[in-house]
N, CA and C atoms as a LAMMPS dump frame, in Angstrom:
ITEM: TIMESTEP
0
ITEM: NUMBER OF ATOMS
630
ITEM: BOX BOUNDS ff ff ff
-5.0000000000000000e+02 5.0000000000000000e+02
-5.0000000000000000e+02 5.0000000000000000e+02
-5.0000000000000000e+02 5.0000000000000000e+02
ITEM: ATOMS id mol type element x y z
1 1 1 N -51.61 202.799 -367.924
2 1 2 C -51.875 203.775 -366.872
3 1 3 C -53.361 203.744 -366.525
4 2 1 N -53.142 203.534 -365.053
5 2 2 C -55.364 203.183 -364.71
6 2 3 C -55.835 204.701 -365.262
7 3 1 N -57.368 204.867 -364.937
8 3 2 C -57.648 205.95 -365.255
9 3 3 C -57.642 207.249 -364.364
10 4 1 N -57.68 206.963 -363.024
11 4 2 C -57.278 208.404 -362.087
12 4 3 C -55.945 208.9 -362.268
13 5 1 N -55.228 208.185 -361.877
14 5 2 C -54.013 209.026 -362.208
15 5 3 C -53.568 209.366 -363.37
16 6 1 N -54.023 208.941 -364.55
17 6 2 C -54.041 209.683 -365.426
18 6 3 C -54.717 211.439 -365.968
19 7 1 N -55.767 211.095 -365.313
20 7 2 C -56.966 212.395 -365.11
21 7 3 C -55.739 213.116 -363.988
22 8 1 N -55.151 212.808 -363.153
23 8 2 C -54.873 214.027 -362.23
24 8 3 C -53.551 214.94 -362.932
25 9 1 N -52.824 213.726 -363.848
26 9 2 C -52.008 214.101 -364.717
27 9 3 C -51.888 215.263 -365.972
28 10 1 N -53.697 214.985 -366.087
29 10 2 C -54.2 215.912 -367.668
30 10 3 C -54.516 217.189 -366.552
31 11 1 N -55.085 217.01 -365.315
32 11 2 C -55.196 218.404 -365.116
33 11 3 C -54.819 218.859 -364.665
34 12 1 N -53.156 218.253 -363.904
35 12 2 C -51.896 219.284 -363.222
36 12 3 C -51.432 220.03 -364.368
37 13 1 N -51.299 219.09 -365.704
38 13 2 C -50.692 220.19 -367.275
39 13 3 C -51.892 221.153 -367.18
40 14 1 N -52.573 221.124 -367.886
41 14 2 C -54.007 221.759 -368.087
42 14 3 C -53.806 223.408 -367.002
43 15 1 N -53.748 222.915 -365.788
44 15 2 C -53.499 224.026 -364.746
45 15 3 C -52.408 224.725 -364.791
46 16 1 N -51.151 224.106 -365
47 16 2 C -49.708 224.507 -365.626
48 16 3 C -49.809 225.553 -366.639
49 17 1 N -50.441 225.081 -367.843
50 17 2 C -50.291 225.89 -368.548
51 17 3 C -51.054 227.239 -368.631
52 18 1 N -52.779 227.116 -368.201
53 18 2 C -53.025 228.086 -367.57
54 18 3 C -52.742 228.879 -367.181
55 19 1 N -51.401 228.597 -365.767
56 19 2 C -50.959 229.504 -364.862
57 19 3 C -49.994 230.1 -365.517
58 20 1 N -49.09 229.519 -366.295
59 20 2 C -48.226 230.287 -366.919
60 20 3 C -48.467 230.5 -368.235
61 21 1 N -49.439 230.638 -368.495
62 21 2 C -49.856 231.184 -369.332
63 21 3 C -50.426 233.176 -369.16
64 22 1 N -51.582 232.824 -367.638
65 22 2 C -51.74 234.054 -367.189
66 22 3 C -50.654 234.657 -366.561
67 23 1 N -49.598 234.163 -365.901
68 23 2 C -48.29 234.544 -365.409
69 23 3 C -47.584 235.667 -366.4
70 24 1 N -47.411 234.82 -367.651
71 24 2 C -47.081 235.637 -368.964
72 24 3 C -47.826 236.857 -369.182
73 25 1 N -49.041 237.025 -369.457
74 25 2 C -49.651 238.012 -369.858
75 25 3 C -49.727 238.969 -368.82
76 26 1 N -49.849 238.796 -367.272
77 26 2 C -49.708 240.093 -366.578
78 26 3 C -48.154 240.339 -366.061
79 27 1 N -46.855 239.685 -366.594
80 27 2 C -45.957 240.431 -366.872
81 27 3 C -45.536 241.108 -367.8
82 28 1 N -46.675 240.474 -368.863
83 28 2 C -46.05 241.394 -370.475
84 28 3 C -46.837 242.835 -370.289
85 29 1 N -47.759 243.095 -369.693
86 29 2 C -48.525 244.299 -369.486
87 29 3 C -47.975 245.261 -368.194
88 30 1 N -47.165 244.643 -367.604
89 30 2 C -46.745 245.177 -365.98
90 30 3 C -45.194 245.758 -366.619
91 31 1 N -44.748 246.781 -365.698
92 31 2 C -43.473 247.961 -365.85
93 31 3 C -42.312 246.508 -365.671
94 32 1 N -41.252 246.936 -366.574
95 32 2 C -40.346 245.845 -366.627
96 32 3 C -39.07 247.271 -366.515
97 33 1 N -39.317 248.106 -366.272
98 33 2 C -37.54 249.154 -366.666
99 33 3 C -38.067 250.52 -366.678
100 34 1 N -37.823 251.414 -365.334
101 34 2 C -37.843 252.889 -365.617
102 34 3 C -37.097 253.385 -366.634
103 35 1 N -37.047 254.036 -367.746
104 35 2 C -36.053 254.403 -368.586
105 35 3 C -35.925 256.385 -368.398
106 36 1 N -34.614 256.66 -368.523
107 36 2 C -34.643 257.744 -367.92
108 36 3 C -33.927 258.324 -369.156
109 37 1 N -34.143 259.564 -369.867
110 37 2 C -33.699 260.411 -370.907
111 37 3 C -33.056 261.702 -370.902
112 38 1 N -31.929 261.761 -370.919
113 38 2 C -31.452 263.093 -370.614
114 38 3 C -31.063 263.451 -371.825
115 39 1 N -31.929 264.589 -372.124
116 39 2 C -31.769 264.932 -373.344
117 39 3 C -31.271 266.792 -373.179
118 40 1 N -30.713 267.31 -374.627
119 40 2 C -29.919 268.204 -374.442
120 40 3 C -30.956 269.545 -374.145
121 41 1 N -29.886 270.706 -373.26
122 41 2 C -30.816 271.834 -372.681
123 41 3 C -31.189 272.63 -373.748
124 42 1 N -32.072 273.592 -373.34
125 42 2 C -33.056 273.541 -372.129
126 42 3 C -33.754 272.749 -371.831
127 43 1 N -33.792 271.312 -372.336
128 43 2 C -35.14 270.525 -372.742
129 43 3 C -34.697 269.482 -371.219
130 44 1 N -35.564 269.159 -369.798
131 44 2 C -35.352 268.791 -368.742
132 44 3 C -35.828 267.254 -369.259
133 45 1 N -34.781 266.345 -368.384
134 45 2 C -35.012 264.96 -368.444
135 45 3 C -36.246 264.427 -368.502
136 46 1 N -36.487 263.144 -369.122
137 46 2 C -37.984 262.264 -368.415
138 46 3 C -37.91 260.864 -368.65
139 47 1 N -38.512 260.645 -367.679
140 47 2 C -38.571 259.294 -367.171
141 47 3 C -39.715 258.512 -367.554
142 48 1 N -39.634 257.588 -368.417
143 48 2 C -40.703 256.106 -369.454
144 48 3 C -40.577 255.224 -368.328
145 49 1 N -41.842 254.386 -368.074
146 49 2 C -41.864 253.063 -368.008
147 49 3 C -41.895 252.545 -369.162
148 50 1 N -41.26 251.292 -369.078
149 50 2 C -41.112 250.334 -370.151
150 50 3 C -41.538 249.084 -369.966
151 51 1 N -42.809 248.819 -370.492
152 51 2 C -43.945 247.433 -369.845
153 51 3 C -43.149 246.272 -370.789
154 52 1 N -43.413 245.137 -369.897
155 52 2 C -43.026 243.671 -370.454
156 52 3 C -43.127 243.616 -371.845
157 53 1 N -44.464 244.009 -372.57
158 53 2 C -44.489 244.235 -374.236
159 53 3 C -43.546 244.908 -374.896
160 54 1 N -43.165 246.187 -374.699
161 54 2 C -42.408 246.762 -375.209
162 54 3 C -40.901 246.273 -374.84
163 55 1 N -40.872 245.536 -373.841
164 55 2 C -39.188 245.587 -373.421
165 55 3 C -38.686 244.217 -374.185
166 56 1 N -39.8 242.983 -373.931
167 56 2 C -39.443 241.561 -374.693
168 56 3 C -41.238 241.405 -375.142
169 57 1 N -40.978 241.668 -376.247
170 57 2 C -42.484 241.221 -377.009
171 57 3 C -43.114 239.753 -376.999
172 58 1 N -42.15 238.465 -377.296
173 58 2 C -42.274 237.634 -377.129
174 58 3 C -43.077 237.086 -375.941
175 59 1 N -42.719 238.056 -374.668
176 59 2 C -43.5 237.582 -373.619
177 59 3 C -45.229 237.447 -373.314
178 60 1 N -45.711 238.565 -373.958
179 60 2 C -47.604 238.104 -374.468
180 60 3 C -47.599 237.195 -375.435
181 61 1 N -46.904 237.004 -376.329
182 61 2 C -47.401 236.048 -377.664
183 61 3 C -47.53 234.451 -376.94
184 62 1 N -45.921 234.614 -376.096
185 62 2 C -45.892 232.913 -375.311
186 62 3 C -47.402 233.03 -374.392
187 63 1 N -47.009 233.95 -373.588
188 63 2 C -48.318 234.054 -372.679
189 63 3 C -49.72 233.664 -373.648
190 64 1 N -50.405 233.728 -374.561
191 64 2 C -51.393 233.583 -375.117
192 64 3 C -51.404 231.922 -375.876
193 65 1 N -49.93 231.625 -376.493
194 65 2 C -50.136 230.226 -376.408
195 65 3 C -50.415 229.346 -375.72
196 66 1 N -49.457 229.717 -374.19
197 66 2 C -49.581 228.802 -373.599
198 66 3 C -51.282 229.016 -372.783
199 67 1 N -52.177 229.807 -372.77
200 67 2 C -53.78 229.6 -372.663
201 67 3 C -54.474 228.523 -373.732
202 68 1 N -53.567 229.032 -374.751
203 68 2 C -54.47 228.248 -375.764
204 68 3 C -53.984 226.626 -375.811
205 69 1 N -52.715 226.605 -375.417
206 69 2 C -52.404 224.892 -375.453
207 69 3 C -53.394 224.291 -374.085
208 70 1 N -54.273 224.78 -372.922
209 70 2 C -54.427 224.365 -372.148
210 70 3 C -55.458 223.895 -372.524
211 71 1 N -55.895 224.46 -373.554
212 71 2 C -57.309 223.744 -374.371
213 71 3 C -56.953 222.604 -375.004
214 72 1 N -55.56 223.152 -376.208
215 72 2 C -55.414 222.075 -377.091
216 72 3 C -54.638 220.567 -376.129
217 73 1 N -54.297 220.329 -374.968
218 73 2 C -53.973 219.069 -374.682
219 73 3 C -54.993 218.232 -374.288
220 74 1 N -56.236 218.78 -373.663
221 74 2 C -57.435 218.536 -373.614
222 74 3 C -58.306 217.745 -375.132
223 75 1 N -58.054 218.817 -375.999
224 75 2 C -58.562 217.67 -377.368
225 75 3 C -57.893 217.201 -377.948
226 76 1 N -56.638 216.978 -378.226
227 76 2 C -55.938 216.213 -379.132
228 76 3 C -55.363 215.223 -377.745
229 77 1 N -55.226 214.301 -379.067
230 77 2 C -54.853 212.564 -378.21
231 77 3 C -53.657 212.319 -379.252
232 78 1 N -52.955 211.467 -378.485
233 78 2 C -51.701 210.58 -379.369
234 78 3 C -50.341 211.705 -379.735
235 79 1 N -49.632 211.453 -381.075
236 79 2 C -48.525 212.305 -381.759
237 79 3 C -49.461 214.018 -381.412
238 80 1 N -50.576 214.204 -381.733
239 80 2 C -50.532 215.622 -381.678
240 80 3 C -50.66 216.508 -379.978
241 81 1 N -50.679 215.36 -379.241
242 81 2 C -50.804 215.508 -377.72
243 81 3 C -48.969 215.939 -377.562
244 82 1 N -48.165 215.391 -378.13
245 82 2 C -47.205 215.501 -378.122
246 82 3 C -46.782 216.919 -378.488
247 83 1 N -47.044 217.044 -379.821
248 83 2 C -46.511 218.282 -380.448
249 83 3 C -46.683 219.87 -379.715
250 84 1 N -48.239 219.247 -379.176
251 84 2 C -48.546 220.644 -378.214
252 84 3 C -47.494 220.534 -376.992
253 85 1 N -47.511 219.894 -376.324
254 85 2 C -46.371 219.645 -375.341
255 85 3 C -44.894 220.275 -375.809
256 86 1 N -44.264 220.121 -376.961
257 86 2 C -42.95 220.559 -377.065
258 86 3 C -43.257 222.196 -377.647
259 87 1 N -44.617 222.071 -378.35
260 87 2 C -44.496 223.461 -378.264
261 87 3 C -44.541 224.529 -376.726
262 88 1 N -45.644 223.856 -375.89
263 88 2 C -45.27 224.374 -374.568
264 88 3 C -43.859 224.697 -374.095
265 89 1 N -43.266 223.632 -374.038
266 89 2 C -42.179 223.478 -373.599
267 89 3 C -41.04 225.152 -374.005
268 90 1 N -41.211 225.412 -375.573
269 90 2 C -40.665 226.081 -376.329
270 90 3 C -41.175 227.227 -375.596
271 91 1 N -42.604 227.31 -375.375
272 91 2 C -43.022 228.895 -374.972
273 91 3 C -42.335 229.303 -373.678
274 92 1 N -42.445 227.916 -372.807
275 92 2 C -41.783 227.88 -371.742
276 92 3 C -40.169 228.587 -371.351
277 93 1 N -39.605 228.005 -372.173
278 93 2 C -38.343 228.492 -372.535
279 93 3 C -38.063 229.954 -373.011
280 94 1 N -38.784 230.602 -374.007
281 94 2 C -38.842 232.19 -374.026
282 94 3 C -38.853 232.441 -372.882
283 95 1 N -40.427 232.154 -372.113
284 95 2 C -40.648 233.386 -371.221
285 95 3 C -39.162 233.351 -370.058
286 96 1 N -38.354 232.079 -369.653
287 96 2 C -37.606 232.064 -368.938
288 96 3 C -36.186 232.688 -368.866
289 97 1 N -36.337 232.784 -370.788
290 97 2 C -35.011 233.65 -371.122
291 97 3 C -35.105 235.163 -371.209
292 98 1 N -36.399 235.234 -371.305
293 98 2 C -37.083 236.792 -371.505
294 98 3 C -36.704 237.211 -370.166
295 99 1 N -37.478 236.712 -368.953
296 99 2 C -37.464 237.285 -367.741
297 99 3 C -36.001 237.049 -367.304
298 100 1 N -35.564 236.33 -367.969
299 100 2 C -33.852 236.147 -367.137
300 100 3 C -32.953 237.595 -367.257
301 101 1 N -33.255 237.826 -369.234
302 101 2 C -32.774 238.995 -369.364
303 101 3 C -33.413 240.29 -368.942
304 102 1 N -34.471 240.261 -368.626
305 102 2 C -34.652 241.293 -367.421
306 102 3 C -34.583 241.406 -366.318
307 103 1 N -34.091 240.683 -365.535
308 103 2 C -33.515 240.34 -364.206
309 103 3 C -32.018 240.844 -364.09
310 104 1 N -31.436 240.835 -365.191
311 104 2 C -30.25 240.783 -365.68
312 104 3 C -29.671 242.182 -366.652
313 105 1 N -30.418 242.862 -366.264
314 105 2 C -30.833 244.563 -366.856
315 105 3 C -30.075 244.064 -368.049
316 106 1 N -30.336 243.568 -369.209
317 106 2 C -29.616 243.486 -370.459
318 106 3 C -31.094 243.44 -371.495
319 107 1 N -31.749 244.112 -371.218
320 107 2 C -33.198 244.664 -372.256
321 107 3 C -32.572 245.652 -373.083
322 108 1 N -33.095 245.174 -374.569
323 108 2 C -32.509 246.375 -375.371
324 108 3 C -33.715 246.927 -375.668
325 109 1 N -33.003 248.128 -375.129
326 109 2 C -34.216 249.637 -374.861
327 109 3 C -34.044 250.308 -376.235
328 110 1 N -34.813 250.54 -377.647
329 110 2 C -35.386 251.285 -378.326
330 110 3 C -35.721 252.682 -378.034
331 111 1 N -34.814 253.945 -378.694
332 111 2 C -35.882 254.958 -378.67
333 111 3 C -37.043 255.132 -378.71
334 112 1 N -37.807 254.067 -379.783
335 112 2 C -38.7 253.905 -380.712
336 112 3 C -40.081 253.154 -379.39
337 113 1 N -39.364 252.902 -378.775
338 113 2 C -39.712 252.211 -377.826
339 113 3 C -40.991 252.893 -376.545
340 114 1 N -39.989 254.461 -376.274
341 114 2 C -39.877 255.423 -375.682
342 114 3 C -41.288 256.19 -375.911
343 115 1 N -42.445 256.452 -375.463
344 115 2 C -43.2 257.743 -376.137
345 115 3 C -42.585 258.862 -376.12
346 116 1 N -41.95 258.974 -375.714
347 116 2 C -41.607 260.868 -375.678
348 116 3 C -40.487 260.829 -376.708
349 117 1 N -40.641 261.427 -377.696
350 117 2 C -40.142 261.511 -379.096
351 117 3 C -39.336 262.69 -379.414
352 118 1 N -39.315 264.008 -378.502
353 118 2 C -39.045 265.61 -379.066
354 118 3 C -37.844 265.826 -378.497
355 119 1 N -37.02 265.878 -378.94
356 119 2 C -35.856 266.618 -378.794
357 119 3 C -34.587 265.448 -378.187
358 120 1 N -34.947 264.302 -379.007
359 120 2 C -34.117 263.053 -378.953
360 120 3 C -32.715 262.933 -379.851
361 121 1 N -32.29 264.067 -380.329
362 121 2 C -31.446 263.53 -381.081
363 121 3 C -29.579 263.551 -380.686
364 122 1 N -29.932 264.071 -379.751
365 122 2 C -28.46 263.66 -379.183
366 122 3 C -28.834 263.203 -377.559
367 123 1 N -29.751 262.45 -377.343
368 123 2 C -29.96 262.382 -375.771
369 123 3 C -29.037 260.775 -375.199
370 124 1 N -29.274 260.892 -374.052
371 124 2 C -28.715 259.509 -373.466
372 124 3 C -29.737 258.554 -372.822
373 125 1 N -29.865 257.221 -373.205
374 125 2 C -30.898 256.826 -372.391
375 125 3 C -30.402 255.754 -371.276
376 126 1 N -31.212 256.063 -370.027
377 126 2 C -30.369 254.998 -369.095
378 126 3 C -31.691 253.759 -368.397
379 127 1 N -31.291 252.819 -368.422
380 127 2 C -32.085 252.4 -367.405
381 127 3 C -32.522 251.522 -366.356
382 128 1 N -33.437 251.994 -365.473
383 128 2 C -33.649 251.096 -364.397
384 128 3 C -34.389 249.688 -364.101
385 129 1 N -33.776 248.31 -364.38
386 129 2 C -34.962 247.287 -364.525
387 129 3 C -35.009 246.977 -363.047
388 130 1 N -36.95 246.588 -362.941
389 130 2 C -37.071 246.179 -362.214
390 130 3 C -36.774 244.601 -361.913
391 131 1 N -37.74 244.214 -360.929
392 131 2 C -37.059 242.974 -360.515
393 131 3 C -38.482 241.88 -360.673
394 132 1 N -39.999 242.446 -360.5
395 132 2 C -40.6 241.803 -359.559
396 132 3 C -41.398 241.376 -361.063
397 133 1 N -41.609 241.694 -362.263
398 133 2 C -42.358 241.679 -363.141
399 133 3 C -41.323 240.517 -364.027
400 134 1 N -40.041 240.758 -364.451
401 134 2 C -39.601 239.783 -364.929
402 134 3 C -39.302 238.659 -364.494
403 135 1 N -39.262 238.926 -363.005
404 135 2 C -39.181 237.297 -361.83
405 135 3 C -40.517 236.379 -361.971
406 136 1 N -41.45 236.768 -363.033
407 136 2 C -42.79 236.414 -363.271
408 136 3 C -42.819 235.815 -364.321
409 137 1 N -41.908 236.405 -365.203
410 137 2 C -42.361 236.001 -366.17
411 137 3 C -41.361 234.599 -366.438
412 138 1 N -39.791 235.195 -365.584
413 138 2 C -39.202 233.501 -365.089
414 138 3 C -39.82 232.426 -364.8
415 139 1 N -40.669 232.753 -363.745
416 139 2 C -41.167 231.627 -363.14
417 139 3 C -42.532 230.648 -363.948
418 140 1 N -43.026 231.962 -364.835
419 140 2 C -44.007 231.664 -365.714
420 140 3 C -43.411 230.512 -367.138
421 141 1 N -42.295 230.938 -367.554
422 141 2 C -41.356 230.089 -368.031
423 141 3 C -40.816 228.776 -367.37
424 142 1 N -40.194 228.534 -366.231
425 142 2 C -39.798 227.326 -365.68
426 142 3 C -41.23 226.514 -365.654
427 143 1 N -42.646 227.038 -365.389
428 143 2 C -43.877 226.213 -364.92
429 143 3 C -44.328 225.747 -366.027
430 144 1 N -43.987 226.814 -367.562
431 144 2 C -44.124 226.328 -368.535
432 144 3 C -43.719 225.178 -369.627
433 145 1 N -42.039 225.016 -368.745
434 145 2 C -41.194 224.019 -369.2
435 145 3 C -42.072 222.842 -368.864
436 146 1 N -42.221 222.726 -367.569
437 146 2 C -41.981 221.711 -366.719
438 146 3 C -43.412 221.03 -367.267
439 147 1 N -44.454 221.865 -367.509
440 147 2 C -45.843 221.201 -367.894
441 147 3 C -45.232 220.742 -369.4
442 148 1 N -44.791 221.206 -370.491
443 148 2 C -44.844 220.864 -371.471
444 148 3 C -43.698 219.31 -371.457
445 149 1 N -42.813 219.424 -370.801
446 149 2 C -42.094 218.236 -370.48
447 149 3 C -43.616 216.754 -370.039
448 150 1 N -44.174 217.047 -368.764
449 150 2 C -45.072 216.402 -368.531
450 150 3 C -45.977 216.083 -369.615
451 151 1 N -46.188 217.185 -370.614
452 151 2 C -47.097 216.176 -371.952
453 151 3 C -46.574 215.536 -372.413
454 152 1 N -44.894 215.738 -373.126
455 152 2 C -44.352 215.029 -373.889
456 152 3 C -44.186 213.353 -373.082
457 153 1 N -43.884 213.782 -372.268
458 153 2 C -43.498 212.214 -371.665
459 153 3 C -44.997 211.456 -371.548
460 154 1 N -45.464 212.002 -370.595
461 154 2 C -46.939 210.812 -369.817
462 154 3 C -48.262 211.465 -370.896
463 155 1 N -47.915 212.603 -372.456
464 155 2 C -49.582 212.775 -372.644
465 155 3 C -50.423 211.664 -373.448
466 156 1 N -49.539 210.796 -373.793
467 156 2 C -49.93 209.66 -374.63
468 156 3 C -51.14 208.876 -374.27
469 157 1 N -50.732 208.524 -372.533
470 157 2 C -51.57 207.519 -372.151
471 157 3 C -53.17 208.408 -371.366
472 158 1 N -53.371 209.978 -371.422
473 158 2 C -54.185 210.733 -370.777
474 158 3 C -55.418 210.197 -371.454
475 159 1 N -56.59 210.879 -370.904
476 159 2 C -57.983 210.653 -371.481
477 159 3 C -58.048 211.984 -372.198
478 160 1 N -58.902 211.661 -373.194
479 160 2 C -58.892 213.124 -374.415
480 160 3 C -60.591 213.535 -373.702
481 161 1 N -61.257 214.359 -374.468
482 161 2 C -62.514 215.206 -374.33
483 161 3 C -63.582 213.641 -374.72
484 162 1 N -64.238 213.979 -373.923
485 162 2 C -65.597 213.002 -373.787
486 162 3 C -66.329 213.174 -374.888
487 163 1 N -66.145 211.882 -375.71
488 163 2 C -67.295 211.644 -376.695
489 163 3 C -68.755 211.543 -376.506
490 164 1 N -69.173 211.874 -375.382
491 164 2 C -70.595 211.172 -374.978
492 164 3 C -71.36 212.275 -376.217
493 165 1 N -71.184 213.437 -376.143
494 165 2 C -72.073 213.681 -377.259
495 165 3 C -71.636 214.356 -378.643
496 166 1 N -70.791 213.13 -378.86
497 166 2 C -70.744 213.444 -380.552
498 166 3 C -71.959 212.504 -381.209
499 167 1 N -71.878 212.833 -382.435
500 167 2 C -73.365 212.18 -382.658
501 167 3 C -72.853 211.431 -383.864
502 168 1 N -73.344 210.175 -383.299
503 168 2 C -73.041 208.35 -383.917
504 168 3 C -73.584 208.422 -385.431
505 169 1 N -73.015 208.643 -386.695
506 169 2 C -74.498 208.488 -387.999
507 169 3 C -74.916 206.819 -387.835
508 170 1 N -76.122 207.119 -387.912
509 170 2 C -77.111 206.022 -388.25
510 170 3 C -76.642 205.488 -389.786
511 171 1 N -76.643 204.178 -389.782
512 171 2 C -76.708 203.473 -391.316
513 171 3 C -78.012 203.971 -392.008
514 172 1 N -77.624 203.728 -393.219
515 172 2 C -79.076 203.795 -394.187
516 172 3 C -79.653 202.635 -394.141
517 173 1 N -80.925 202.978 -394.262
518 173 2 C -81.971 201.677 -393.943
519 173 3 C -81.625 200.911 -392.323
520 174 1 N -81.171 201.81 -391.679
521 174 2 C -81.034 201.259 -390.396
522 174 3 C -82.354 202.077 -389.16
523 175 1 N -82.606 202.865 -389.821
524 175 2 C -83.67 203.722 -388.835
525 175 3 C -84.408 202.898 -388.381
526 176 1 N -85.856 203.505 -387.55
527 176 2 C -86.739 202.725 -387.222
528 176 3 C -87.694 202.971 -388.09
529 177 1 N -88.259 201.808 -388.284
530 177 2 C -89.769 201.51 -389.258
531 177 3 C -91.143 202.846 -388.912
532 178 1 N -91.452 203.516 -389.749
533 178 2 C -92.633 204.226 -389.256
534 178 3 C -93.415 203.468 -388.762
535 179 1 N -94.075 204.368 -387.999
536 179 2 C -95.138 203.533 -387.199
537 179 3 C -96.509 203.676 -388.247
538 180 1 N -97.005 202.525 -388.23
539 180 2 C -98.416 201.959 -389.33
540 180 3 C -99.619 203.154 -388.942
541 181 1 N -100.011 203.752 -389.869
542 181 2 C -101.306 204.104 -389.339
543 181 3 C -102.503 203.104 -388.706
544 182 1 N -102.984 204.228 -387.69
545 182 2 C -104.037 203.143 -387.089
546 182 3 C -105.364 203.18 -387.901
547 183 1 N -105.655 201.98 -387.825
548 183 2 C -107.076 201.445 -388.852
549 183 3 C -108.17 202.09 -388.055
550 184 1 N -109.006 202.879 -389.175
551 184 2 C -110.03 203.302 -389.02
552 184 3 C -111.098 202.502 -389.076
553 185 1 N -111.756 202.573 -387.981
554 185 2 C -113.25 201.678 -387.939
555 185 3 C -114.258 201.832 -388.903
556 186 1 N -114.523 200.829 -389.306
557 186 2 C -115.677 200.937 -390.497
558 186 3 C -117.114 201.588 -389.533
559 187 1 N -118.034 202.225 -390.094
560 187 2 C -119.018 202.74 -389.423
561 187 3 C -120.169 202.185 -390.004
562 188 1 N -121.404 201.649 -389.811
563 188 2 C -122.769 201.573 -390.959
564 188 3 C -122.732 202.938 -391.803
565 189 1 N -123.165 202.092 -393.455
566 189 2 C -123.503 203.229 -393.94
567 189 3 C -125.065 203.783 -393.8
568 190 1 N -125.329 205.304 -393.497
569 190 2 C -126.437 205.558 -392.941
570 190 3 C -126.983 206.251 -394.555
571 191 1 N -128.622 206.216 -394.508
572 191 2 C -129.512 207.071 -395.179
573 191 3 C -128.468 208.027 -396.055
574 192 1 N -128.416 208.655 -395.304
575 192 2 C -127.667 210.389 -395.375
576 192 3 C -126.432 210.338 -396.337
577 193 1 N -125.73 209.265 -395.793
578 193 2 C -124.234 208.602 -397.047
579 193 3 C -125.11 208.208 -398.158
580 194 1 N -125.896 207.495 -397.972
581 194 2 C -126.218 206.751 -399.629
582 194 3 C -126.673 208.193 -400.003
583 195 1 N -127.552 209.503 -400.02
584 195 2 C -128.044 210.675 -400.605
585 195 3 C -127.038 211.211 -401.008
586 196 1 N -125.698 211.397 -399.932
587 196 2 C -124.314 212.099 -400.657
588 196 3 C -123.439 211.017 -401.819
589 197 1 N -123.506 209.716 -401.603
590 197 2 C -122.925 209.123 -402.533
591 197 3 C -123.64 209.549 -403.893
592 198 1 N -125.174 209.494 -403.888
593 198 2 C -125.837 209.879 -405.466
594 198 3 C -125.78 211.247 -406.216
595 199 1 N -125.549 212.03 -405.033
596 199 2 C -125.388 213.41 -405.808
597 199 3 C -123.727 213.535 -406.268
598 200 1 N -123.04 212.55 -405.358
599 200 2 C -121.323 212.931 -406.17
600 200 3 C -121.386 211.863 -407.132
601 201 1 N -121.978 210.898 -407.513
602 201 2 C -122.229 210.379 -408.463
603 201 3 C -122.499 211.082 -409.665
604 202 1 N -123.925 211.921 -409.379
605 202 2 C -124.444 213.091 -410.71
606 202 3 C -123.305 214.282 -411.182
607 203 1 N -122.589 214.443 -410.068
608 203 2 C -121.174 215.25 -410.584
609 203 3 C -120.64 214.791 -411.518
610 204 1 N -120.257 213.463 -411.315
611 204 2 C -118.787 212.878 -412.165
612 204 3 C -119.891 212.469 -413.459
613 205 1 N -121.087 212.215 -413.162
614 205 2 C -121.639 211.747 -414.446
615 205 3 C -122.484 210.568 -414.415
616 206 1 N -122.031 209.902 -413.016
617 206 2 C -122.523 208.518 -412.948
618 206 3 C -124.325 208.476 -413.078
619 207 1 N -124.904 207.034 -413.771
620 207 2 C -126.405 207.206 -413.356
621 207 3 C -126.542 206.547 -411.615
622 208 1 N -126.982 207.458 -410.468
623 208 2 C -126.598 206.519 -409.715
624 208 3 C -127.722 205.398 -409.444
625 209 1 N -128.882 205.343 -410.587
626 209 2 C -129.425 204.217 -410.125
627 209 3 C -128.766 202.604 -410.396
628 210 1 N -127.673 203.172 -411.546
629 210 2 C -126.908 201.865 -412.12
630 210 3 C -126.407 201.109 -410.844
């Protein structure tokens, strides 16, 4: 595979997973099901939203992998280029079954689920799923398939992260040679040197007429 179309390959996945990656996370935070409580009198009904987290949990966890695989196909090369790919693929697949079953009002709604906690013990809960938050997190799923399919097949032959600056070790004894000190010029010796040579002479002991 030349090298452009390979590059356009690493960063249609790369963008893929991204997108459904963020796809995921602002449906797992967005209203997935009015839930409505009719609980016994005097105590008057009330009505929960029930966000993507609470309704299918799975849907942030995929959402956060699939950000993080958009990194990992980027540095890994070969078998582990792969592995990230089928794991995509896998996240892919939650979010599509997640949002299916909320499309499909078949979310199992938890009391526990519910904040409003008081006077639950013989109540009925009913509820309303929406449409537009789990159709997100579908689609966030199919984009997720489809990129992780694209690693598994073509990530083999992609370009990985640019070595330009990892840093090469040098052999031992391969460095460069210090550079020689430069030779100091001899100067005449003057008057003044021969007077200091005789008195550091009389220090150490020497006679300096010897």
């Amino acid at each position: 595979m030349s090298a452009a179309p390979a590059r356009r390959e690493l960063t249609v996945a790369v963008l893929a997973c991204a997108a459904a990656g963020g796809l995921a996370l602002t449906s797992s935070s967005s209203p997935w099901a009015d839930v409505t409580i009719t609980r016994q009198p005097p105590l008057p009904p009330t009505v929960e939203a029930l966000t993507g987290g609470q309704a299918a949990p799975l849907v942030g966890a995929c959402g956060l992998l699939l950000l993080a695989a958009a990194l990992a196909v980027v540095a890994v090369r070969g078998a582990g280029r792969v592995v990230v790919g089928l794991l995509v693929a896998l996240a892919g697949g939650v979010l599509a079954w997640s949002g299916l079953r909320g499309l499909t009002g078949r979310l199992g709604v938890d009391i526990a689920d519910v904040t409003s906690s008081v006077g639950l013990g013989d109540a009925q809960v009913s509820t309303d799923a929406a449409v537009t938050w789990p159709l997100l997190a579908l689609l966030a799923g199919v984009l997720g398939v489809l990129a992780g399919v694209l690693v598994v097949l073509r990530g083999r032959g992609w370009p990985g992260m640019s070595r330009r600056y990892e840093r090469t070790p040098v052999p031992a004894g391969a460095g460069p040679a210090p550079a020689a000190a430069p030779a100091r010029r001899a100067r005449p010796e003057t008057p003044e040197d021969r007077h200091q040579a005789a008195w550091k002479a009389l220090d150490r002991g020497d006679d300096p007429t010897v």
